[in-house]
N, C-alpha and C positions, 0 to 999 in steps of 0.2 A: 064590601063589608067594612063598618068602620072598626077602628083599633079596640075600643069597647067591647063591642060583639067578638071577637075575633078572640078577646080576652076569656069571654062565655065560654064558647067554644072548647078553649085549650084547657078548661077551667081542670078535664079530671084527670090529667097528665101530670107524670110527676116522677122523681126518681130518689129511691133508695140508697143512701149511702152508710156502707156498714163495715165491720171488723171479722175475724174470726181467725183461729188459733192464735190467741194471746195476740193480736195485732200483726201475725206475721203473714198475714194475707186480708188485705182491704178490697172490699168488694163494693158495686154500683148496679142498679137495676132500674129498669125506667118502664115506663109503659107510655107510648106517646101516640096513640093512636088519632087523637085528636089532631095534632101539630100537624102529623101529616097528611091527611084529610084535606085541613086548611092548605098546604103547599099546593096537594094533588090540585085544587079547586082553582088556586088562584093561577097556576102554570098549567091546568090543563092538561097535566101530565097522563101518559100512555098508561097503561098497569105495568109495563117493564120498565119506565121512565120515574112512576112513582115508588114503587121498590127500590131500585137505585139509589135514587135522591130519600126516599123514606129512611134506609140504612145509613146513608148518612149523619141527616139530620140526626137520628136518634144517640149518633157516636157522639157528633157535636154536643147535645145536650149533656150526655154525660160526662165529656173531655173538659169540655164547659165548665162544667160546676165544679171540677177540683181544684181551677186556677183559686187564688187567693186575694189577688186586689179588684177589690167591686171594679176599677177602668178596665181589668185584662182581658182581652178578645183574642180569642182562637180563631185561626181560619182553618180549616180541612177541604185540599183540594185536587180533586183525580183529574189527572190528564190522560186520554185512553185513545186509541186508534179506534176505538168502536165508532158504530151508528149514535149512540148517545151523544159523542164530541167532548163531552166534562163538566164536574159536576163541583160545585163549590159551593160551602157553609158555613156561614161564620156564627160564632156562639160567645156568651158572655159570661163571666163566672155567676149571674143570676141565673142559667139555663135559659134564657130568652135565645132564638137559632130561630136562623132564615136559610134561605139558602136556593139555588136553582141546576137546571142544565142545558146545555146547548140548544140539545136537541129535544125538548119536552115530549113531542107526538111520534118518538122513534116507537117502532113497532117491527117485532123479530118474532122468528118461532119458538116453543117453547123448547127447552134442554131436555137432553136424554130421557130426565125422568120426570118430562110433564110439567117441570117448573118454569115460574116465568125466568129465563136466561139474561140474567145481570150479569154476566161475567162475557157473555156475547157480546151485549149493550157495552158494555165499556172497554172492552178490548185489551191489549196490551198497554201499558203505558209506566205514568208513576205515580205515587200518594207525596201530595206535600202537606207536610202540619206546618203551619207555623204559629208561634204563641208573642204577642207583644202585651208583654209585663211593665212597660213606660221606659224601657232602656232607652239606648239611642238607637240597640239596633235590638229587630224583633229575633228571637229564637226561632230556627227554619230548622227543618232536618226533611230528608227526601228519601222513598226508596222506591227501587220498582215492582211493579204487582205482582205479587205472585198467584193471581187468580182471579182479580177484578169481581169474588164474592163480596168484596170491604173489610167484612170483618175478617177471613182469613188476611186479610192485609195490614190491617190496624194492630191485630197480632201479631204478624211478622216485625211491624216497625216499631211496637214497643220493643221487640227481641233485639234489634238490631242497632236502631237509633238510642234510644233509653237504656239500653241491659235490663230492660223490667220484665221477666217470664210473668208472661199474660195469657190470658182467654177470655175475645172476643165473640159476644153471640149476638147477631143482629138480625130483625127479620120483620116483613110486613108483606100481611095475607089478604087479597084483596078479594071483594066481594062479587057476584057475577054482572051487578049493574056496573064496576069498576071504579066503584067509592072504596075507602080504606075499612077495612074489615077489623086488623090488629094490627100493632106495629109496636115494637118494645125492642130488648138486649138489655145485655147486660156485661160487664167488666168485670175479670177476678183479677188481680196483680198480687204476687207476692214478693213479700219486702227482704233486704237483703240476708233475713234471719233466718230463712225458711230453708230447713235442712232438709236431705234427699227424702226422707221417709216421709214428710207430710207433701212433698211434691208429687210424690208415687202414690198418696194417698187418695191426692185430689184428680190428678190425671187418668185415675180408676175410675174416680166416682162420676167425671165430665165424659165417662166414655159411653157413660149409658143415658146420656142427655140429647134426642131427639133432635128437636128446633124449638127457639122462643116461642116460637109462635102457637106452635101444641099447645104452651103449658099456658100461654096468655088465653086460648080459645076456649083452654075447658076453663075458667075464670079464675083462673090463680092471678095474685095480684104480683106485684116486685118484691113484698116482702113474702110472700108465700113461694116464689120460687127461688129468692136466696136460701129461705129457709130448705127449701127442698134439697141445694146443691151444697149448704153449707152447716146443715143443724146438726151434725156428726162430728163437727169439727168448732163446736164452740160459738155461734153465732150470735154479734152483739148491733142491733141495728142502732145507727147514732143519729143519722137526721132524714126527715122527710121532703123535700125540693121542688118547686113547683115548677113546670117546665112548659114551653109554650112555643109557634111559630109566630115569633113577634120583629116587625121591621121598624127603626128607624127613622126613615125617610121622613122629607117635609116639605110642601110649598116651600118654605126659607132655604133648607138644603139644596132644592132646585135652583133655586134663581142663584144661586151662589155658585152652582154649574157653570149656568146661561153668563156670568160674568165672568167668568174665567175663557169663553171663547172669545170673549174682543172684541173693540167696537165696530171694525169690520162688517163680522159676520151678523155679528145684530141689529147692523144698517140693512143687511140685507136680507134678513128675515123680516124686518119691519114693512119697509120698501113692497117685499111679496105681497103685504096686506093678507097673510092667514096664520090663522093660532096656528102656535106652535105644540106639539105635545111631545113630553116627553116621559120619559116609560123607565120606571125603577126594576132592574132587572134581578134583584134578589125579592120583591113582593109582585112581581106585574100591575103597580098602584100607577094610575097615570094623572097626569098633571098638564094640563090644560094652559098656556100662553097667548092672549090674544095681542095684537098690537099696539094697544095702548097701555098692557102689564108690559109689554118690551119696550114700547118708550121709557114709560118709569125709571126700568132695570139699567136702560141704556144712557137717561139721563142722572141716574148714580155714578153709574160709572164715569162721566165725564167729570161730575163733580168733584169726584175723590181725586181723577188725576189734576183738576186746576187747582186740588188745596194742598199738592205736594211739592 
């Protein structure tokens, strides 16, 4: 599928960013069912493999879009003892998030109560965020999982890493052919002004909240289910974000790879006499080299070194 169609696709994804009690509590709501679809599709993923990576993506998108310089990229990255192996996302503050896992076609039974077992699938391990805002160095903070659900983790490590009291809801319902059914979450953070009684207010009202996924199936949108968690408390919606699984990658970016392994190795790929392919592992888009594109590549390469 080219980047166009893919853009179709993602077209009705999108995420809500909004206020309430006087700004002492900023909230985020996405609905990405699309995006993950496209991931499931293009990685093949299991239904325990695309709920994983689903849950991600959808944090990404919305961790994403809070950065503030259009270059900043987020990465969000589980490392887990599970069958999964780990799962990594990166996102842009346009919400543009790709993202993959080890193990795509992992496949486990389901947990206690019927559900597909993400927390099985990823195991013990740890969450890494890291954000590169153009420093020298990228902002990293690490913690370890406390349940390999994601979002009770992404909760934990606002708490812990940030000091930002959060609640994270992430979730994606998959259909019985094993195409993506829902997939959305959402973010509540409150800021450092928020006094015990609207804390005790909100953690009342989050206590009789289900899963995303309920309120996504009977068709509430992201502004109808902030409004559902936050219309008692002031609720100010500010922008609407369009959100999408979108990669990067390029023939140019490839062959920019293929040069950095050396003239060496692309003597002897040449030599072999067969394309080479190479395989973008946050889209699975592949890229095709025959040997006379590796001559070309390989007589760049020489030229650059005879004109230094």
């Amino acid at each position: 599928m080219d980047k166009k169609r893919n853009q179709e696709l993602s077209g009705n994804d999108y995420i809500i960013r909004a206020t309430a009690a006087d700004g002492r509590i900023r909230a985020f709501a996405a609905t990405t069912k699309n995006l993950v679809e496209e991931a499931r599709r293009r990685h093949n993923t299991s239904p325990v493999a695309t709920a994983a990576l689903g849950r991600l993506l959808t944090a990404g998108a919305m961790m994403g879009s809070m950065m503030k310089g259009e270059k900043d990229v987020l990465t969000l990255r589980i490392q887990g003892d599970g069958p999964i192996g780990g799962i990594t996302v990166t996102a842009g503050a346009n919400a543009d998030v790709k993202g993959c896992v080890v193990n795509p076609e992992v496949l486990i039974h389901a947990n206690a109560r019927g559900k597909l077992d993400v927390a099985g699938a990823v195991g013990r391990g740890t969450l890494t965020v890291i954000r590169d805002i153009g420093l020298k160095e990228p902002y990293s903070g690490q913690i370890d999982l406390v349940s390999g659900e994601i979002a009770e983790d992404l909760t934990y490590y606002y708490a812990v890493s940030e000091q930002t009291p959060s609640s994270v809801a992430l979730g994606v319902l998959m259909n019985r052919e094993n195409t993506v059914r829902q997939a959305g979450g959402f973010i509540l953070q409150l800021m450092p002004d928020a006094d015990d009684s609207l804390i005790d207010a909100l953690e009342a009202h989050l206590a009789g909240i289900t899963s995303i996924t309920s309120f996504l199936d009977a068709g509430k949108t992201p502004e109808n289910i902030l409004e559902d968690i936050l219309g008692e408390f002031g609720l100010e919606l500010l922008d609407r974000i369009p959100t999408r699984f979108f990669c990067d990658c390029s023939e140019e970016k490839v062959e920019k790879a293929l040069v950095s392994v050396g003239k060496e190795e692309l003597t002897d790929m040449i030599a072999a006499g067969k394309p080479v392919e190479v395989t973008c592992h946050f889209c699975n888009e592949h890229y095709q080299f025959g040997p006379e594109k590796l001559q070309q590549i390989l007589d760049r390469l020489e030229r650059q070194a005879a004109d230094k």
